[in-house]
C-alpha positions as CSV (number, residue, x, y, z in Angstrom):
1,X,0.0,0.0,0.0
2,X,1.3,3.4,-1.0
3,X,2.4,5.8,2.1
4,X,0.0,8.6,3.0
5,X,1.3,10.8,5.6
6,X,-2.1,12.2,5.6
7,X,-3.7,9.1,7.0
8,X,-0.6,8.8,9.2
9,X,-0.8,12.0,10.2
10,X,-4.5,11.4,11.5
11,X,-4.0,8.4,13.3
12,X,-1.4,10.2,15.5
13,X,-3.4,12.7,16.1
14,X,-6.4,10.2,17.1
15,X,-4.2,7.9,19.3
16,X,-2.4,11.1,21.0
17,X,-5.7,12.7,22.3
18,X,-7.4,14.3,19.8
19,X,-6.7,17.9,18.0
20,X,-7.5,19.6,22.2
21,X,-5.0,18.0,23.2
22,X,-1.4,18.8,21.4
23,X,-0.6,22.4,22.3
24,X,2.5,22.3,20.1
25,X,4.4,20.2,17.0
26,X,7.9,20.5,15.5
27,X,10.4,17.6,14.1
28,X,13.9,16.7,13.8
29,X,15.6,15.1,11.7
30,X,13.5,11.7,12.7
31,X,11.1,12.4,15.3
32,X,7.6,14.5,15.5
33,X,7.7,16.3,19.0
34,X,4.3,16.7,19.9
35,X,3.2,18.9,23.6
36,X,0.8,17.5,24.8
37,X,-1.9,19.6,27.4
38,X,-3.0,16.4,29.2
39,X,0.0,13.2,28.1
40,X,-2.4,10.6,30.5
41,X,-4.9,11.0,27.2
42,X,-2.5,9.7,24.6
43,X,-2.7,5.4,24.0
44,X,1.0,5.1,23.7
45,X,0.1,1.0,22.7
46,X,-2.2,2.2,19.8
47,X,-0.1,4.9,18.5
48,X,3.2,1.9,18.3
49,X,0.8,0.1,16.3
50,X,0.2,2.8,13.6
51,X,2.0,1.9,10.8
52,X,5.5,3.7,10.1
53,X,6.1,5.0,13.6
54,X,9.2,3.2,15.2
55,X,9.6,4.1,18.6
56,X,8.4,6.8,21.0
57,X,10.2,8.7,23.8
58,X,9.0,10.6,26.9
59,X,10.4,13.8,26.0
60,X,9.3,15.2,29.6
61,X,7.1,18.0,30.5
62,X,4.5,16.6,28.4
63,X,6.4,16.2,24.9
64,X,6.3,13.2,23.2
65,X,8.3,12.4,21.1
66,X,6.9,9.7,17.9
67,X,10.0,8.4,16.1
68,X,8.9,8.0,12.2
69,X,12.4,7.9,10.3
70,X,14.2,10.8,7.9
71,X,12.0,12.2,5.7
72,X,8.6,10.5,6.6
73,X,8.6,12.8,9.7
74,X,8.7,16.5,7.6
75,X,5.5,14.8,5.1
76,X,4.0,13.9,8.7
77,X,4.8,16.8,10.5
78,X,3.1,18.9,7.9
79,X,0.4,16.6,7.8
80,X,-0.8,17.2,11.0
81,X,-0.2,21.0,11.0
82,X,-2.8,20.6,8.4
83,X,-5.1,18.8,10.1
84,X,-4.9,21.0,13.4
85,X,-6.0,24.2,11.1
86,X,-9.3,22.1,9.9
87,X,-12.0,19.5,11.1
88,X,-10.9,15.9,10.4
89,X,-14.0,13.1,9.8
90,X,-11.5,10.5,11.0
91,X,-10.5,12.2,14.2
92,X,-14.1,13.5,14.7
93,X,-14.8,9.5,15.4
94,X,-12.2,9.1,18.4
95,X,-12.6,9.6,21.8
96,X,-13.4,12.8,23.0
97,X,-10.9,15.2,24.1
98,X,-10.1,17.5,26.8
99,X,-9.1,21.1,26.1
100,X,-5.7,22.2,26.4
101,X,-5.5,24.5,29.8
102,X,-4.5,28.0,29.1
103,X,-1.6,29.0,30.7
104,X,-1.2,31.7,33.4
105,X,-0.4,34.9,32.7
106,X,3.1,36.2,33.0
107,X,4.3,32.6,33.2
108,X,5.5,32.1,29.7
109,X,5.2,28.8,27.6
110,X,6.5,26.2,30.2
111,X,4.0,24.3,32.8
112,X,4.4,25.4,36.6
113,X,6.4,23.2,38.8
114,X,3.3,21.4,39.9
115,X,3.1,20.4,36.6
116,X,6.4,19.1,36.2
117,X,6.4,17.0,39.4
118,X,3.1,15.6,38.4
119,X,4.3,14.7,35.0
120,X,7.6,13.0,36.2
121,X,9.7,15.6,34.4
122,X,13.2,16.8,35.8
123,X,14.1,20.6,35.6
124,X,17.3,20.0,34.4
125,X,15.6,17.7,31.6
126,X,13.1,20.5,30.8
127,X,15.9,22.8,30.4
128,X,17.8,20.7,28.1
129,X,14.8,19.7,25.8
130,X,13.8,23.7,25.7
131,X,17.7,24.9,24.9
132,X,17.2,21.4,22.0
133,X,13.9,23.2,20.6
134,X,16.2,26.2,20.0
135,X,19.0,24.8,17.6
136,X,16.4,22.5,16.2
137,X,15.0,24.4,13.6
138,X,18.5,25.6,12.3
139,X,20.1,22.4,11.6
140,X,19.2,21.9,8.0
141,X,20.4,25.3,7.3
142,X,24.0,23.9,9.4
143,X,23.9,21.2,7.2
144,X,23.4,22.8,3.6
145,X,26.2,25.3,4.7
146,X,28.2,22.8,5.7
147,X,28.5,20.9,3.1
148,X,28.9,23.7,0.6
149,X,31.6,24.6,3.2
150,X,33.5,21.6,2.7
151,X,32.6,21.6,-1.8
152,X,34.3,24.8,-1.8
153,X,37.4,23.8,0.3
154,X,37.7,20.7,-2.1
155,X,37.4,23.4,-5.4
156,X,40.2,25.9,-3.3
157,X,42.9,23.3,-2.7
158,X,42.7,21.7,-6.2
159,X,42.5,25.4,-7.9
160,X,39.5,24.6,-9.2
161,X,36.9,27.1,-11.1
162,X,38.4,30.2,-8.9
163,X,35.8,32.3,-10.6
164,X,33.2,30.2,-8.2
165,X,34.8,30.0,-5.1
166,X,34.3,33.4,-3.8
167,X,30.5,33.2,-4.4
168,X,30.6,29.8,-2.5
169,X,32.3,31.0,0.1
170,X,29.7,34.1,0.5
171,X,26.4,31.6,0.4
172,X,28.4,28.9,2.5
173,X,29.7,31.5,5.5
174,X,26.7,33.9,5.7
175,X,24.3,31.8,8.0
176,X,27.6,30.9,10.4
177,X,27.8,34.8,10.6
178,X,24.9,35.6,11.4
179,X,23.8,32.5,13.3
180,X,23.7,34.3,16.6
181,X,20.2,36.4,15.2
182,X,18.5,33.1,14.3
183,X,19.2,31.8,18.2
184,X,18.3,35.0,19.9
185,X,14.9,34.7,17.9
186,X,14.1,30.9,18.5
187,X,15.5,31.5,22.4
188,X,12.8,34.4,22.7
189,X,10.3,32.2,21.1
190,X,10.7,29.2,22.9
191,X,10.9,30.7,26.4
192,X,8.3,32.8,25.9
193,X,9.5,36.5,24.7
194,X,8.9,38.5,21.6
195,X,10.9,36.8,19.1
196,X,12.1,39.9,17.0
197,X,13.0,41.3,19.7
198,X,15.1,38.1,20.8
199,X,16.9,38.3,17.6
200,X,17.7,41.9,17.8
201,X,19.6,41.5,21.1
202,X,21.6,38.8,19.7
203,X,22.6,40.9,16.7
204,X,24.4,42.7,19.0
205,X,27.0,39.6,19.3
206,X,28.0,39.9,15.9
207,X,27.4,43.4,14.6
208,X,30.7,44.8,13.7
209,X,30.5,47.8,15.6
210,X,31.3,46.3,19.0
211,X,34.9,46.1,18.1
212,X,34.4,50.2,19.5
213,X,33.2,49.2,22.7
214,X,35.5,48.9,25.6
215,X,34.5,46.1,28.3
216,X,36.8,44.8,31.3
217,X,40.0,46.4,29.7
218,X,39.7,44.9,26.3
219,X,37.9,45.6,23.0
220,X,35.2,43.8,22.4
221,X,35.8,41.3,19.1
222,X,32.5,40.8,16.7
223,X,31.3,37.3,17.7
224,X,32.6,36.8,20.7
225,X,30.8,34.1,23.1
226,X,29.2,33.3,20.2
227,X,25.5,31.2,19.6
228,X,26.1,31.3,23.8
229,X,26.0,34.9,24.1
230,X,23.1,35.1,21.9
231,X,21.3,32.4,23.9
232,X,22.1,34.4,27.0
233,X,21.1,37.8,25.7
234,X,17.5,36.5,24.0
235,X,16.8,35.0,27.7
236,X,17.3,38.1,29.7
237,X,15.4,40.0,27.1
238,X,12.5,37.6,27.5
239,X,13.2,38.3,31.3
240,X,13.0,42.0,30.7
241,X,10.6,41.9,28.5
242,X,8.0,39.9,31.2
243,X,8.9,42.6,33.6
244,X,8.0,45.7,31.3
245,X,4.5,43.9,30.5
246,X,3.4,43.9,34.0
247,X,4.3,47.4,34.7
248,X,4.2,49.9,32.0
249,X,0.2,51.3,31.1
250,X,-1.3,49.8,28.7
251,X,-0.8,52.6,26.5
252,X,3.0,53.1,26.4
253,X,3.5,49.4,26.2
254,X,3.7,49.4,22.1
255,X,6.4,52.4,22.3
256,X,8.8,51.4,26.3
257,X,8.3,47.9,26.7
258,X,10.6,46.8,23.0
259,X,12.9,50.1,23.7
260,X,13.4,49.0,27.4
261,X,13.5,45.0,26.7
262,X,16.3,46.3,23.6
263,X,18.4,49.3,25.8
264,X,18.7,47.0,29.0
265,X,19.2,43.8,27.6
266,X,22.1,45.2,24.3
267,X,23.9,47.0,27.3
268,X,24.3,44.0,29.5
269,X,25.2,41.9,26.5
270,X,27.9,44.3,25.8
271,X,29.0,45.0,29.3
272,X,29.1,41.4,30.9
273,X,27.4,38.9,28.5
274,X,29.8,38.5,25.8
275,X,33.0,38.8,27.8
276,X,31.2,35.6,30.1
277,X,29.9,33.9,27.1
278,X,33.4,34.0,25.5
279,X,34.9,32.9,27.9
280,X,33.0,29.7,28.4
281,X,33.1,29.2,25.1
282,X,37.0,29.4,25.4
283,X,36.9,27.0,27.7
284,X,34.6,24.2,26.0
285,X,37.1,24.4,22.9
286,X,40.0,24.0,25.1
287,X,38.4,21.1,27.6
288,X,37.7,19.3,24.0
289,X,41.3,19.5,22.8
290,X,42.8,18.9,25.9
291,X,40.5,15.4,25.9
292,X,40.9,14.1,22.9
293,X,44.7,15.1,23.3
294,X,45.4,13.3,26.8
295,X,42.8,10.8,27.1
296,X,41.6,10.6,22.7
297,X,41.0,6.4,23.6
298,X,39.8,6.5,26.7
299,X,37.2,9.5,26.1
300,X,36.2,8.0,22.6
301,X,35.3,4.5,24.0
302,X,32.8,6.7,26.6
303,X,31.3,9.1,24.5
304,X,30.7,6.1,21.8
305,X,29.4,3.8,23.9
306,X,26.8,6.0,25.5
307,X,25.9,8.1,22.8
308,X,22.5,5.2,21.7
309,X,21.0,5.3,25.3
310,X,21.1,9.1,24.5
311,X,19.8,9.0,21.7
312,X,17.2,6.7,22.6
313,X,16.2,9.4,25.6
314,X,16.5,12.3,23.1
315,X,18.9,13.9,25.0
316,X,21.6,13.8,22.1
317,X,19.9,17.0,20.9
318,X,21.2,18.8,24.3
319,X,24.7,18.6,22.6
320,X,23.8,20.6,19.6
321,X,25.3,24.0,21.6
322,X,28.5,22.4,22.1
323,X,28.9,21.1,18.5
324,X,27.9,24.7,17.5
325,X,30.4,26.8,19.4
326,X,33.2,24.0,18.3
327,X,32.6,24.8,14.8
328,X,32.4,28.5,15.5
329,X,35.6,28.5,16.9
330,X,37.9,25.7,15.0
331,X,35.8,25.7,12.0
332,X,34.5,21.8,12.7
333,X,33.6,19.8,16.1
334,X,36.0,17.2,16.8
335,X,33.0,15.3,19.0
336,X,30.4,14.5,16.3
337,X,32.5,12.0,14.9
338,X,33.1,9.9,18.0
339,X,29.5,10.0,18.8
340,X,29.2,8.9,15.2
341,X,30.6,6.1,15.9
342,X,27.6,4.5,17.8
343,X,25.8,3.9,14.6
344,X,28.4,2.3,13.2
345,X,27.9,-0.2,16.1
346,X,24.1,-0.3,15.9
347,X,24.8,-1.3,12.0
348,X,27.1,-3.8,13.1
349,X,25.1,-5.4,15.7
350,X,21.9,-5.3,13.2
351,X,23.5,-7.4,10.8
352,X,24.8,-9.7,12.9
353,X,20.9,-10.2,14.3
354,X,20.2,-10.8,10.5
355,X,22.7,-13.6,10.1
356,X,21.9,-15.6,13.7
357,X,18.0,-14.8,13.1
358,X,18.0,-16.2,9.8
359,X,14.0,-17.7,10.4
360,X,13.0,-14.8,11.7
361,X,11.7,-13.1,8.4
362,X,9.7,-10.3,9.8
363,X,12.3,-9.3,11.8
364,X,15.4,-9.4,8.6
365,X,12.7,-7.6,6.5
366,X,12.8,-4.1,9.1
367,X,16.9,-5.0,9.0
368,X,16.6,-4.8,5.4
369,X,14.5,-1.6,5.1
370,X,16.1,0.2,8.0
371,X,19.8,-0.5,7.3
372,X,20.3,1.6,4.5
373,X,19.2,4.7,7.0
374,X,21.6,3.2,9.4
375,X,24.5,3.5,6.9
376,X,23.5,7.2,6.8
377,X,23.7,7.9,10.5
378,X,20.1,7.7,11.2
379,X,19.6,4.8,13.8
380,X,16.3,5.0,15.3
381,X,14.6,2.6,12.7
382,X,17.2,-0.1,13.8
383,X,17.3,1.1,17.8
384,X,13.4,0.5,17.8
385,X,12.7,-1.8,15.9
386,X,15.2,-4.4,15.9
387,X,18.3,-3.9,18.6
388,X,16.3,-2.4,21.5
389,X,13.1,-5.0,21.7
390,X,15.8,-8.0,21.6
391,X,17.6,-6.2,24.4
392,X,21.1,-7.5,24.4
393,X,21.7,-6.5,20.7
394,X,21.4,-2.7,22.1
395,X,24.1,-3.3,24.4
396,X,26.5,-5.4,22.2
397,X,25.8,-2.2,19.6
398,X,26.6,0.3,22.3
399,X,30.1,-2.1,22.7
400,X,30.7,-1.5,18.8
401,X,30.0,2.0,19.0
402,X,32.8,2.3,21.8
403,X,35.5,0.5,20.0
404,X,34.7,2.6,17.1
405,X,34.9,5.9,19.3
406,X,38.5,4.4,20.9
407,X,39.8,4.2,17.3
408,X,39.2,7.5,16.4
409,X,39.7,8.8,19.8
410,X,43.8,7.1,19.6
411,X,44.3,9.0,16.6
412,X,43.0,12.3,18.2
413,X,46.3,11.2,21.1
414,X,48.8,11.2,18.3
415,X,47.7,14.6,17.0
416,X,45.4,14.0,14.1
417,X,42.1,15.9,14.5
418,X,39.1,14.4,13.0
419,X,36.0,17.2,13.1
420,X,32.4,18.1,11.2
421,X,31.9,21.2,9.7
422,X,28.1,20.9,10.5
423,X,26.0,19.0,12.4
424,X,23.1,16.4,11.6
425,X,24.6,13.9,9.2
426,X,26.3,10.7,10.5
427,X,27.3,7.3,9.1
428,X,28.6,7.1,5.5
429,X,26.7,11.1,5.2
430,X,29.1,12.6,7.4
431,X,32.1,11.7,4.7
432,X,31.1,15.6,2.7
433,X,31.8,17.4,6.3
434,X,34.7,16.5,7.5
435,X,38.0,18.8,7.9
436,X,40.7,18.2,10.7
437,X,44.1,19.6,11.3
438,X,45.9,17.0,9.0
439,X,43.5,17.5,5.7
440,X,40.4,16.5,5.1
441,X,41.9,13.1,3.1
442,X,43.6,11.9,6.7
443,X,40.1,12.9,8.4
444,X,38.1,10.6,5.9
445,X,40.8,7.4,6.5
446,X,40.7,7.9,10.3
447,X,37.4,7.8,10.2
448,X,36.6,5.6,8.0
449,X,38.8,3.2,10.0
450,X,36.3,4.2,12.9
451,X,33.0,3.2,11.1
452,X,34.9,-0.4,10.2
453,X,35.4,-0.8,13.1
454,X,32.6,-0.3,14.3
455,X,31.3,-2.4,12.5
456,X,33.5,-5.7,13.3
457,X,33.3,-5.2,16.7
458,X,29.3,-4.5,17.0
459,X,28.8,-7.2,14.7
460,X,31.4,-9.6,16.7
461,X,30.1,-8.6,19.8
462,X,26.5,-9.1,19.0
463,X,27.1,-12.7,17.6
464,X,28.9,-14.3,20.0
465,X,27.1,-12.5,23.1
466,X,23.9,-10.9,22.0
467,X,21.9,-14.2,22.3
468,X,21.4,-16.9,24.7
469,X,24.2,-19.3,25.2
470,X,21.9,-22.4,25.3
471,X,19.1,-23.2,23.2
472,X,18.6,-21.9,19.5
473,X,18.2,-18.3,18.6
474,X,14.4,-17.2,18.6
475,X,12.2,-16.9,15.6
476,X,8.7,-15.8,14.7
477,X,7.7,-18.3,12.7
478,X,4.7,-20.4,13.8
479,X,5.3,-23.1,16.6
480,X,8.7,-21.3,17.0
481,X,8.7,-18.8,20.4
482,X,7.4,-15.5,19.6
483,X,9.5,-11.8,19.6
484,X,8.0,-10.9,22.6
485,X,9.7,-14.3,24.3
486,X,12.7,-13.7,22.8
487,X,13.3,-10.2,23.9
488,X,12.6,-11.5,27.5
489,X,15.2,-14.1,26.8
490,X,17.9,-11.8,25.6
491,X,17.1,-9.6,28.7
């Protein structure tokens, strides 16, 4: 049957509560991230059933997140924008719905802590997922730049069509310089402020002028602290902003409220935000370098072993600051490609399932159709739906991905850098971005050796250890023990 992200698009919504009951949707790369007013109403068993969805996570304060696979997720996401504008016959038919509470005034977009403690939701998890929601939206612009980035370093070392390069290096560089105004604006948005208003505080990060201004005994330099100074400056504006709109009369707010929100804010960026922000974001570069310098193995193994329960949280997208002020800085993060590396074992480990399960044919039919999104870097279709319900698969990938992430990490301790230029891409797609310190030739055989790997080891591991010692491997063939029995085995 062909795929309809429509009809997708309405049994989510059906299964999730009704239209009432989502008070927000965006997507990333593979998930739809749905807020939910009331998450009790959702029937998380019916909405696994519907057809294409792979996995869901508990984003926490009432996100969920509905893991549908690259590409799938943009047709679905804009699917059910549609259907939240306009009456639906199919979702007419479910149950009924409870309205979404309106939120209090003056408390912005987040619940209260009530809320939170009610819905099991950390602060420090909230936090994360609301600083994710920020960077979100800009990363296919990070990657389209990025990999004209890296096509126009390839056309200036070979001397190639110099008549091009300069225009390439124009429409590659411009969003990286003006990155700051697109994180000031989502900031304000997401936490509850005006969002021009957000992006005009952050503008002050990177507007040349600043180089004039005179702050703890130094000039100011354009860009300094970076998407972290912009982050900081769109916060206190919203801050600011909240303050003015419970004090100035009703009619002055139009003309004080933006000119106090931009004078208060633009000074304290100037006068204490950007020198702070820089130097944390001094300090992040350094703390990388010095890692992957002294301890290259060692850190490599952790951060590519641990990087699939992460993922499988959907806290990997907390990381997307980090990976941003690295490549503001050195022009590529030297992290994405160890955390790469945990793919590379979930590939691994997914074929080796596919070999031992050789009866199992519903199960080496998802293998087939999700591996070649694997190769790519995107691993929730084999996380869900074949490493993570057999149970010790997931942890023999998680082995692969740390071997791979020591290889790469023991080149990193004899002095060859391996970095992105952009974030989002993984697997086999990250080959376009990468740049280190020794070419971007050495970069691709370092870690190309890392994905390999990988692979071996996940693979290797899974084999000989991701199944029961005694006994034959499970199956889902009739008279044979089900998937459900074998996952319990494995565990």
């Amino acid at each position: 049957m062909r795929y309809d992200p429509l009809s997708t698009a309405t049994a989510v919504l059906t299964r999730v509560g009704g239209r009432a009951n989502v008070t927000s949707v965006a997507h990333c790369m593979t998930r739809l991230r749905l807020g939910l007013a009331d998450p009790a109403g959702a029937d998380l068993e019916a909405l696994r059933a519907v057809p294409g969805v792979l996995g869901l996570v508990d984003g926490g304060d009432g996100t969920l997140q509905i893991v549908l696979g690259p590409g799938v997720v943009t047709e679905v996401t804009a699917a059910v924008r549609t259907l939240l504008t306009r009456p639906s016959p199919e979702e007419s038919t479910g149950p009924p719905t409870k309205a979404p509470p309106e939120r209090p005034a003056g408390r912005g977009a987040g619940p209260d802590e009530e809320e939170l403690r009610r819905r099991g939701a950390t602060p420090v998890r909230t936090a994360l997922r609301r600083i994710a929601n920020v960077f979100l939206p800009l990363i296919p612009a990070l990657i389209g730049c990025g990999i004209l980035a890296g096509l126009n370093g390839l056309l200036l070392n070979a001397a190639w069509l110099p008549g091009l390069t300069p225009a390439l290096t124009v429409v590659a560089s411009a969003f990286m310089a003006l990155i700051a105004v697109f994180v000031g604006y989502n900031t304000a948005k997401e936490f509850g402020g005006t969002p021009v208003l957000g992006g005009a505080v952050a503008a002050v990060v990177v507007y040349p002028g600043v180089a004039k201004v005179t702050a703890f005994g130094t000039h100011l330099v354009p860009g300094q602290g970076g998407v972290l100074g912009a982050l900081a400056a769109a916060l206190l504006a919203t801050r600011v902003e909240r303050w003015c709109r419970g004090r100035v009369p009703g009619a002055l707010d139009v003309l004080l409220t933006p000119t106090v929100t931009v004078l208060v804010t633009g000074l304290a960026t100037l006068y204490g935000l950007m020198y702070a922000a820089g130097v944390v974001a001094s300090a992040i570069g350094a703390a990388a370098n010095w890692l992957l310098a002294t301890t290259g193995a060692a850190a490599g193994l952790v951060l590519g072993g641990l990087f699939l329960p992460l993922v499988m949280l959907g806290l990997h997208q907390a990381l997307i600051p980090i990976h941003t002020t690295l490549i503001e800085q050195q022009g590529y993060t030297v992290l994405l490609p160890l955390l790469s590396m945990a793919g590379a074992g979930q590939v691994g480990a997914a074929l080796a399932v596919y070999v031992r399960l050789r009866h199992d044919v519903p199960l080496r039919t998802t293998i087939r159709s999700a591996l070649p999104a694997g190769l790519l870097g995107v691993g929730e279709p084999l996380i869900y739906g074949v490493s993570l319900p057999l149970g010790r698969p997931f942890l023999t990938a998680c082995v692969g991905g740390a071997a791979g992430g020591a290889f790469v990490g023991f080149f990193a301790m004899l002095g060859t850098e391996v970095g992105a230029t952009a974030i989002g891409p993984s697997g086999w797609a990250l080959f376009p971005l990468l740049a280190g310190n020794r070419g971007p030739g050495m970069a691709a055989a370092v870690y190309g050796g890392g994905l390999l790997t990988g692979y071996a080891v996940g693979f290797a591991a899974t084999f000989l250890f991701g199944f029961p010692r005694h006994g034959r491997p499970p199956t889902t063939r009739q008279g044979k023990r089900s998937r459900a029995d074998a996952r319990r085995t494995a565990m």
